[in-house]
TILUMKE-976274 format. One line per field, with one value per residue (C-alpha): residue number from 0; y, x, z. Coordinates in pm, 1 decimal, padded with zeros to 6 digits. Layout:
<sites>
pos (NUM, ...)
Y (Y, ...)
X (X, ...)
Z (Z, ...)
</sites>
This chain:
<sites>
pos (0, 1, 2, 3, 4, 5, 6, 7, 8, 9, 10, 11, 12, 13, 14, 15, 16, 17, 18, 19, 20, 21, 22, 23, 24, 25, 26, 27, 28, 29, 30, 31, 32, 33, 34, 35, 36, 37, 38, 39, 40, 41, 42, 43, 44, 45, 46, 47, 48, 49, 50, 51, 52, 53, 54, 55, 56, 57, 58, 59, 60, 61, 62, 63, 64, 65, 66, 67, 68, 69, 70, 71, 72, 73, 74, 75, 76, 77, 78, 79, 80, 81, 82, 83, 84, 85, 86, 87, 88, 89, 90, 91, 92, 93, 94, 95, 96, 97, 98, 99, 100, 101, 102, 103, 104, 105, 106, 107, 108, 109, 110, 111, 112, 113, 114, 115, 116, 117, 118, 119, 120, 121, 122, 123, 124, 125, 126, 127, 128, 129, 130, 131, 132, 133, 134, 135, 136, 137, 138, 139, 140, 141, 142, 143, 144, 145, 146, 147, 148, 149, 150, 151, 152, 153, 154, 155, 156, 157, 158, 159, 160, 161, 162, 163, 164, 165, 166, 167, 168, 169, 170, 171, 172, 173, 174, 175, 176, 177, 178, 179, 180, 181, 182, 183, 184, 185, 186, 187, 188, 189, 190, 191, 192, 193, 194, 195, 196, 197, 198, 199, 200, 201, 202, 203, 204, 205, 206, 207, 208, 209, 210, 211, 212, 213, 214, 215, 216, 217, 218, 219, 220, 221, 222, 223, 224, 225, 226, 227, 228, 229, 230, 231, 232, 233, 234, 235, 236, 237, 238, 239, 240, 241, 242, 243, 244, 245, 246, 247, 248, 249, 250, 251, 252, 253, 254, 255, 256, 257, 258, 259, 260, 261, 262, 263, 264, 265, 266, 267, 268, 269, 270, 271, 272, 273, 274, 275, 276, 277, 278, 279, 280, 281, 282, 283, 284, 285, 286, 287, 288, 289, 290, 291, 292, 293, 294, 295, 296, 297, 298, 299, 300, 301, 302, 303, 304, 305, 306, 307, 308, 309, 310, 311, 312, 313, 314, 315, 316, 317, 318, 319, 320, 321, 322, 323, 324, 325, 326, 327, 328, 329, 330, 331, 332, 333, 334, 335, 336, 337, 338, 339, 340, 341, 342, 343, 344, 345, 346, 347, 348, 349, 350, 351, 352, 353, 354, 355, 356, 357, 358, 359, 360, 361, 362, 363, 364, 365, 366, 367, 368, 369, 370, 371, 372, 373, 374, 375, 376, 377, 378, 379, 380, 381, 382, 383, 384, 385, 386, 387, 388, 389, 390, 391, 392, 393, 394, 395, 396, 397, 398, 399, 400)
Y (-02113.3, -02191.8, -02032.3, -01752.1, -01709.6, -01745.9, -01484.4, -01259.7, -01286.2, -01272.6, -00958.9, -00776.7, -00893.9, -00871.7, -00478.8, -00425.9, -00628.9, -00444.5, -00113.9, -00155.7, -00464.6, -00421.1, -00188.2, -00402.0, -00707.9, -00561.1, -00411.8, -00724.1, -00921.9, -00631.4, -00667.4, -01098.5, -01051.8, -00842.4, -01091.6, -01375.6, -01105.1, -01011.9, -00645.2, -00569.3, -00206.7, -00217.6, 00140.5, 00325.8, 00207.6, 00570.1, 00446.9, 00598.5, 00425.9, 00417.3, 00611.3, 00350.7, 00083.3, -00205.0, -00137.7, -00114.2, -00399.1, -00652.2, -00465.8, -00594.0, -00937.4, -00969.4, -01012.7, -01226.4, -01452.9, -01445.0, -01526.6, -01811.8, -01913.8, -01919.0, -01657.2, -01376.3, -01360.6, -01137.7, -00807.7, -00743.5, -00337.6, -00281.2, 00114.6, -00068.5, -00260.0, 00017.8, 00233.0, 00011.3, -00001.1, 00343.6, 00477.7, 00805.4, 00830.6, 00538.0, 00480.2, 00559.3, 00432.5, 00237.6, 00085.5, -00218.9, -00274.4, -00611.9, -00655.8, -00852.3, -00536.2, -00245.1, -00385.0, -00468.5, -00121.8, -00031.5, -00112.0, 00132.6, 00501.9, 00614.2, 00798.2, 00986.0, 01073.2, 01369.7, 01149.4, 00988.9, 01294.5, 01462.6, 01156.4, 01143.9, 01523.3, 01426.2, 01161.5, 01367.6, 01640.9, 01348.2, 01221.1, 01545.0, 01641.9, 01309.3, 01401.7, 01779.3, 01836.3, 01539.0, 01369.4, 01664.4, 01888.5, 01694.5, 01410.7, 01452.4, 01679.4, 01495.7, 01143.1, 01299.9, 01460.4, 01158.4, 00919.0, 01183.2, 01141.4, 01005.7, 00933.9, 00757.0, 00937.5, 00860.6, 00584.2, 00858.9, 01060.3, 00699.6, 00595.2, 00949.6, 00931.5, 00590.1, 00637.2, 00983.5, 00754.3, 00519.0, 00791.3, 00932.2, 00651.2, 00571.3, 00927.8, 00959.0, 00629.1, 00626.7, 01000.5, 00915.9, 00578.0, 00771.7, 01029.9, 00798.6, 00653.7, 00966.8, 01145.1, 00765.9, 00875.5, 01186.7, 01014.9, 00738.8, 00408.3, 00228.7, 00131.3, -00116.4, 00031.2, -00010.0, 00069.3, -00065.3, 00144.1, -00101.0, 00049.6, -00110.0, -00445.3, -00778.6, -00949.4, -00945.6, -01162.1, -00907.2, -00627.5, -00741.0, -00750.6, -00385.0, -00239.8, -00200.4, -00451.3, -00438.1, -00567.2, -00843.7, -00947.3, -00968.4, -01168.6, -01447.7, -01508.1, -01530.8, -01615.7, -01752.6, -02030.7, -02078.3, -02176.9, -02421.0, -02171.6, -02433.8, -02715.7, -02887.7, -02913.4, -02667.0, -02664.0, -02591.6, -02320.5, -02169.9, -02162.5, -02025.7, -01776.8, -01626.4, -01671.9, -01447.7, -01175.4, -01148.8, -01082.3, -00860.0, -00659.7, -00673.3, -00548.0, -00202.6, -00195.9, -00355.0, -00326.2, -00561.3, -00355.6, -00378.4, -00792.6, -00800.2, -00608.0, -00830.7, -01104.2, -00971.7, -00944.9, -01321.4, -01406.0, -01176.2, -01423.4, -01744.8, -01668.1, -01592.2, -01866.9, -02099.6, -01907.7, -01923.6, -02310.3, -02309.4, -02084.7, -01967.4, -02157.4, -01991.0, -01808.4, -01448.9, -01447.0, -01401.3, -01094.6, -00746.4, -00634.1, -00890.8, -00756.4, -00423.4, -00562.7, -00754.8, -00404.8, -00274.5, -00559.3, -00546.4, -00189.9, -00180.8, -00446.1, -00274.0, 00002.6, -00182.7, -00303.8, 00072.0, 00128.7, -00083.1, 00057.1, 00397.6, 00406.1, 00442.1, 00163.2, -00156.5, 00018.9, 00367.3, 00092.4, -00120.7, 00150.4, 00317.8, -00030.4, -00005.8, 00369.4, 00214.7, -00040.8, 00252.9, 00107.1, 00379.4, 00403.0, 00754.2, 00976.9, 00960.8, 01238.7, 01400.7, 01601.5, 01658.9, 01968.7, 01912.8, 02055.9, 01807.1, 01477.4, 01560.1, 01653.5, 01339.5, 01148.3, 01327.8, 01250.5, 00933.9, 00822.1, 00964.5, 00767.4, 00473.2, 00518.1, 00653.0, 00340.9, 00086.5, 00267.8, 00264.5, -00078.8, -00254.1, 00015.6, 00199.5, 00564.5, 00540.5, 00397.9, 00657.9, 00920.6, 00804.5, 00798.8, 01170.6, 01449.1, 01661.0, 01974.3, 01794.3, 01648.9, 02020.2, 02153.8, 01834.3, 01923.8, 02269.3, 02249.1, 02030.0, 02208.8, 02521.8, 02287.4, 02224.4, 02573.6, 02691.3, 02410.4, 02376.5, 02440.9, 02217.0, 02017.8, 01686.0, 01364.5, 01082.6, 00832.5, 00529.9, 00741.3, 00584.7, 00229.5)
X (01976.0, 01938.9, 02321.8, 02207.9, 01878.6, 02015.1, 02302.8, 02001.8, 01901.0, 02154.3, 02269.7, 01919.7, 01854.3, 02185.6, 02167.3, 01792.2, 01928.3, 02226.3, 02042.3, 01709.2, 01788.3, 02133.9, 02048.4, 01770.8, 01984.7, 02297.7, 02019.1, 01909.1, 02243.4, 02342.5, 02024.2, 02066.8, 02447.2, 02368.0, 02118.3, 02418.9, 02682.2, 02842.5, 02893.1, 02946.0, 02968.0, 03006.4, 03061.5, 02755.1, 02554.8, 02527.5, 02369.5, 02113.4, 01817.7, 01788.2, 01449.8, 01193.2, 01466.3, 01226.0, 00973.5, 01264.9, 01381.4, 01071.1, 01036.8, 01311.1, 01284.0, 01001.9, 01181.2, 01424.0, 01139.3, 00941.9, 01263.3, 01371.9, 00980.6, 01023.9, 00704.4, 00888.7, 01151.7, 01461.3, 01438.6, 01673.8, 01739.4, 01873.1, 01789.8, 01390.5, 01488.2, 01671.9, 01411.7, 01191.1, 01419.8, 01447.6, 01073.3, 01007.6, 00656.8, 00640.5, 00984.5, 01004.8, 00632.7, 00496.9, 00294.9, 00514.7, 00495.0, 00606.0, 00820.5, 00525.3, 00321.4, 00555.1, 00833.8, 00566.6, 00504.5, 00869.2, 00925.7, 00746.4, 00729.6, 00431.6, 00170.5, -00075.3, -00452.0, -00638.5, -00838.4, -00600.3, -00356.7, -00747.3, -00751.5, -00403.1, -00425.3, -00770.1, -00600.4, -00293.8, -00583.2, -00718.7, -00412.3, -00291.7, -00649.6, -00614.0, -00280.5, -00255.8, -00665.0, -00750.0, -00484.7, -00199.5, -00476.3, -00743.0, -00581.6, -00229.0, -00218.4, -00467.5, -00285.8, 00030.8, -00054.6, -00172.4, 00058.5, 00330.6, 00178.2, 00392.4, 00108.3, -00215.5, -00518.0, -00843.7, -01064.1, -01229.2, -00864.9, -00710.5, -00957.9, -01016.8, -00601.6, -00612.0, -00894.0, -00675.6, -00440.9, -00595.5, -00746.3, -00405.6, -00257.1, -00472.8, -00537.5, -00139.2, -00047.8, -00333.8, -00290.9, 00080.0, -00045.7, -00271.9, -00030.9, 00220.0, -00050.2, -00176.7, 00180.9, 00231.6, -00072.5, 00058.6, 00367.0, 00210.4, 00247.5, -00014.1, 00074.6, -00149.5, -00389.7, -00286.3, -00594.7, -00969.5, -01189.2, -01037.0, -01217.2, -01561.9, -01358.6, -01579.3, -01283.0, -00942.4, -00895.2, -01140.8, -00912.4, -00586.4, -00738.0, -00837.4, -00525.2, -00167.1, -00297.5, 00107.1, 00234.4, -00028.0, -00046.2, 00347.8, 00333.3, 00077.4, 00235.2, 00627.5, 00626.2, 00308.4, 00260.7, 00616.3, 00613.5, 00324.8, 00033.6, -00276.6, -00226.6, -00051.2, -00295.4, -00450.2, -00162.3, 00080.3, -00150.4, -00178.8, 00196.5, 00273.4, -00012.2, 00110.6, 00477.0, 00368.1, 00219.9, 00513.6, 00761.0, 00513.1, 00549.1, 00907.9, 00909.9, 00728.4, 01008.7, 01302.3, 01092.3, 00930.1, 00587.2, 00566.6, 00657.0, 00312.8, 00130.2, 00178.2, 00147.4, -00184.1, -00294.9, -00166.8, -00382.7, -00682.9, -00632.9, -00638.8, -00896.8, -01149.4, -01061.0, -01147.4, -01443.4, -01570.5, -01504.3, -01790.0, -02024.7, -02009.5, -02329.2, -02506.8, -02822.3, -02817.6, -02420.4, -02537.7, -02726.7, -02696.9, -02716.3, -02450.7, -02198.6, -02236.6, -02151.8, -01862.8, -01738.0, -01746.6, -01555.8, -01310.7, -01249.4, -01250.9, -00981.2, -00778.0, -00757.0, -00604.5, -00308.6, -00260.0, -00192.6, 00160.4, 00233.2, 00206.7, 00360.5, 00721.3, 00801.7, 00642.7, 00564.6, 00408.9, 00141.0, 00065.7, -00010.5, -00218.0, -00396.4, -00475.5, -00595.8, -00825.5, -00992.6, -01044.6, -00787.6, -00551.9, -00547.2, -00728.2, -00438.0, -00571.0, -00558.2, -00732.5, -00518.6, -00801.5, -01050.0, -01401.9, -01351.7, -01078.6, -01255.8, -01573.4, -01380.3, -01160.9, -01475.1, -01703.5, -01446.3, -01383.2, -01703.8, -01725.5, -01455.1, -01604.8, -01920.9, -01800.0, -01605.4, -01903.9, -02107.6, -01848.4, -01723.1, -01813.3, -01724.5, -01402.0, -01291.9, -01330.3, -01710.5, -01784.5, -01666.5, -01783.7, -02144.0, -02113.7, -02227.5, -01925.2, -02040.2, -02068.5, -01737.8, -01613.0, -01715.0, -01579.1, -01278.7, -01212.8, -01318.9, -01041.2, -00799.7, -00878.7, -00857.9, -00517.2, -00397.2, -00565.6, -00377.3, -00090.0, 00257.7, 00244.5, 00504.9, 00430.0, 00636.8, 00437.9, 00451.2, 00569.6, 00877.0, 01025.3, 00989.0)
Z (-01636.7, -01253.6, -01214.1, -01404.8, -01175.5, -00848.9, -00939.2, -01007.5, -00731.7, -00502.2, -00620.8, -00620.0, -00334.2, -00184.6, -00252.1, -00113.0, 00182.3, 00214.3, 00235.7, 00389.2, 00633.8, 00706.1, 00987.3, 01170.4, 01125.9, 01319.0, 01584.3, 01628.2, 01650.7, 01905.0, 02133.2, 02116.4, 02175.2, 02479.7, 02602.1, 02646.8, 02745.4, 02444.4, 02441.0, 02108.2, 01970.0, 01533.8, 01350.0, 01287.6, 00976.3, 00868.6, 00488.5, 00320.3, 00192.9, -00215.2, -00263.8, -00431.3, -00407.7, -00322.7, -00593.0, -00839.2, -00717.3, -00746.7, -01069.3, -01233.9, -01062.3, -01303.1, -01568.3, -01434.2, -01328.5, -01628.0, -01913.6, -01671.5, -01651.9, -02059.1, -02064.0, -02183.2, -02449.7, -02401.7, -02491.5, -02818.7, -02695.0, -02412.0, -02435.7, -02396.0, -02084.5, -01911.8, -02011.0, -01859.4, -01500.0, -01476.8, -01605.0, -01360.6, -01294.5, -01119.1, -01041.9, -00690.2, -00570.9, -00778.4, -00923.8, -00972.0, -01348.8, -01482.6, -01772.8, -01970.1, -01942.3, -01989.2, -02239.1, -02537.1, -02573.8, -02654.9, -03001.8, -03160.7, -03092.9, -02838.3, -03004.3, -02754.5, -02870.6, -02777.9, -02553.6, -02423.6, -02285.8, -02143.5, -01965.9, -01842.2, -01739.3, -01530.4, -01357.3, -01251.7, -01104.7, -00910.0, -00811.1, -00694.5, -00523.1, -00321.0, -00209.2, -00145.1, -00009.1, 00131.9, 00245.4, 00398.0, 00439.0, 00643.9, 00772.9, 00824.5, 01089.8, 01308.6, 01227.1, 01321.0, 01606.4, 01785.0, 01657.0, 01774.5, 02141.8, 02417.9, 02672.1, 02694.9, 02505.8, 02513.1, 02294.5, 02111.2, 02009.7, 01965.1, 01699.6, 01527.0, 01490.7, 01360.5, 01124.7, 00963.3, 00913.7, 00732.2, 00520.2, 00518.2, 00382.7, 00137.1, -00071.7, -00046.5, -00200.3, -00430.3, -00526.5, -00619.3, -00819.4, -00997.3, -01058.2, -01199.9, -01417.7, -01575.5, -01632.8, -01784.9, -02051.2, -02141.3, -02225.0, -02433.0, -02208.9, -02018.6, -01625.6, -01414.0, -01187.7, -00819.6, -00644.3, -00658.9, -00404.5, -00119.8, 00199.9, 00062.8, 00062.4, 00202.4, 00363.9, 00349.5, -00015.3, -00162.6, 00046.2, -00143.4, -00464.5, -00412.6, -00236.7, -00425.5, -00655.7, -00814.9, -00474.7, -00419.6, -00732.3, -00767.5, -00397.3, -00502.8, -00835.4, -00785.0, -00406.9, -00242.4, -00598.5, -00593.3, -00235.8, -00352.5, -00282.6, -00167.4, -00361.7, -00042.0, 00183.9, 00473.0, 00709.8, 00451.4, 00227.9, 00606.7, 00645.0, 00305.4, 00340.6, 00653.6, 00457.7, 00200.6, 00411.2, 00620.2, 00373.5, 00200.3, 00546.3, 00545.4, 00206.2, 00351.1, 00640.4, 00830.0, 01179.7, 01371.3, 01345.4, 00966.4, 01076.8, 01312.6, 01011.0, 00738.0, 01033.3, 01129.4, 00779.5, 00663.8, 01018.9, 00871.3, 00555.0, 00731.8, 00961.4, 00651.9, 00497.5, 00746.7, 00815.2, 00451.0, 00471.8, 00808.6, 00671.7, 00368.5, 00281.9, 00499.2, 00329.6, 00560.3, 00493.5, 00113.5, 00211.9, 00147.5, 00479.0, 00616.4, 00327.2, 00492.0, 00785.1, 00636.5, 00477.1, 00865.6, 01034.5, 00741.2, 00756.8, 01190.0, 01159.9, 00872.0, 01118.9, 01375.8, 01169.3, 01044.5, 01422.5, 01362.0, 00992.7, 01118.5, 01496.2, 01562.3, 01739.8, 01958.8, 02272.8, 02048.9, 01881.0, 02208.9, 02417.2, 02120.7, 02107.2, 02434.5, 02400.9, 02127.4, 02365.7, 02598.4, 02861.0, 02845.7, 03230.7, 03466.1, 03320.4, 02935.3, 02721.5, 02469.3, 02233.4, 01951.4, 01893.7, 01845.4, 01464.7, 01373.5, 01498.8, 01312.9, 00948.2, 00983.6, 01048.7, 00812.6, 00501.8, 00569.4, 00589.4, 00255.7, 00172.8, 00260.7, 00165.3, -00212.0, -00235.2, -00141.4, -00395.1, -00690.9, -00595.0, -00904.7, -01158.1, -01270.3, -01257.7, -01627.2, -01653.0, -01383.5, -01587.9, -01939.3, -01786.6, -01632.6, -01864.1, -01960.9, -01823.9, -01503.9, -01551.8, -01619.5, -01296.5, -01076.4, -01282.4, -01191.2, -00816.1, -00757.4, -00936.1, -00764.5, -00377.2, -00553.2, -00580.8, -00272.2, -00074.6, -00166.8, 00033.1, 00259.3, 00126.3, 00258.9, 00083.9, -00059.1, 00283.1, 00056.2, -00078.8, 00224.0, 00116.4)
</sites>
């Protein structure tokens, strides 16, 4: 059984190595071999990226994980597992749906309800609104023009950028998760929900159990427990924390910005929980006001790893950090009209404030308690912001992971 695993692994990992690493590891073997004299000058490694190929890949990985864990018994088709590898709506971004919660449904033919495909078709009209109005349509071209920048800009630009990002970011990955699990209605099958109204997060524990919930979840249960998780002590629950969230930003990339992003986040993680340890008796932390102020801090600091997911390369996201703490130098920029920085900040405010205020609830409570006429009208207007923006043609941003 342990052959069996570890020949699993090796080749699933060996080909999401071999595509999305291979690259950064001969940059980097270049650069050191430089650095002691070696010049060394390989072939181009012209190879194209697999689209989706690391959610496919932890996908699968489930099961592997899960038979050798004994908590799933093989499947008897194998038309049901391959169906279950190669499933399109969420193939290519997600969610990451485990065998334990997709294979069960095989066996018997999916039967859709009326209710069920209304519900499906609402959440591809939200998935799509998020998407094609909010995010390509408000935030994209702000995010990318300052992101695109090549000189110093100004705190205010720096932070308007950074925050259509992180808007950006969120109604394109959600849009397509939402997508996937609509079309994933219509068809019959239930699919995880990825996404829990994270920008109202308190902290960064409560942020990961909000954001690509698949990808967290998947993280803390077949490689932060595995690595011991905290039943070894403080040191080591802090070294297998900040483990975690570096190979979680690794998975997004093979660059050394997605390393200091999941770094920052895994030192976001420590940080609180040391933090917690101090004070988290404390009566006023208890308070409503102070979780406001959590939600802030938590959001402010989100921001700032965005900076590294988003920029191009080390020296784009250190001199945008330093735009961002208003030390961009006398020769600062501003690239931004007056219109743009007030709708990027109007939304996502919204955003923000919408998510605080539908933190405890679902989509689907929210909608059950809305009268249907009401529902009906919500329904249309975004279906006609569909129509009236689309063309743009933007790809969902984690197609590239």
């Amino acid at each position: 059984r342990k052959l069996l695993l570890t020949i699993s692994l090796l080749v699933n990992l060996g080909l999401l190595a071999f595509f999305k690493y291979g690259n950064f590891l001969l940059e980097n073997f270049i650069f050191l071999a430089a650095k002691v004299g070696i010049q060394y000058q390989p072939a181009p490694y012209d190879i194209l990226l697999p689209i989706g190929i690391s959610f496919y890949t932890f996908q699968t990985l489930t099961y592997t994980f899960d038979i050798y864990r004994r908590q799933l018994t093989p499947v008897k088709s194998f038309l049901d597992y391959a169906l279950f590898v190669t499933y399109f709506p969420q193939l290519v971004a997600g969610p990451i749906v485990r065998a334990s919660q997709f294979l069960p449904q095989c066996p018997e033919p999916p039967r859709v309800s009326r209710d069920q495909m209304a519900w499906g078709l609402c959440l591809l009209t939200l998935g799509m609104f998020q998407k094609v109005v909010i995010a390509d349509s408000f935030f994209a071209k702000p995010a990318d023009t300052v992101f695109g920048a090549t000189e110093s800009l100004v705190w205010l630009d720096a932070w308007v950028g950074t925050l259509a990002f992180s808007g950006q970011i969120f109604c394109d990955f959600a849009g397509y998760s939402t997508c996937a699990i609509g079309a994933s209605l219509c068809l019959g099958f239930l699919i995880p929900n990825n996404f829990r109204y994270p920008y109202a997060a308190v902290g960064f524990s409560d942020f990961w159990r909000r954001w690509h919930i698949s990808l967290s979840t998947w993280l803390r249960d077949y490689l932060y427990i595995g690595m011991g998780g905290n039943r070894k002590g403080r040191i080591r629950t802090a070294i297998n924390l900040m483990m975690t969230m570096l190979i979680g930003g690794l998975w997004h990339g093979a660059s050394w910005n997605f390393v200091i992003w999941g770094g920052l986040h895994g030192l976001y993680l420590w940080a609180e929980k040391a933090l917690r340890s101090l004070f988290g008796h404390v009566r006023w932390v208890q308070t409503w006001w102070a979780e406001i102020l959590f939600v802030i801090i938590t959001n402010v600091l989100v921001c700032i790893t965005w900076v590294f997911f988003r920029a191009e390369n080390l020296a784009s996201s250190w001199r945008m950090i330093l735009s961002m703490v208003g030390q961009g130098g006398t020769d600062a920029i501003m690239l931004l009209p007056t219109a743009d920085i007030v709708i990027v900040l109007a939304i996502y405010l919204a955003i923000v404030l919408v998510h605080y205020l539908l933190r405890k609830t679902t989509h689907e409570a929210l909608v059950s308690a809305t009268p249907w006429w009401l529902v009906a009208i919500i329904w249309s207007i975004m279906l006609v912001s569909i129509i009236l923006c689309q063309g743009g043609g933007d790809a969902f941003i984690y197609f590239q992971f």
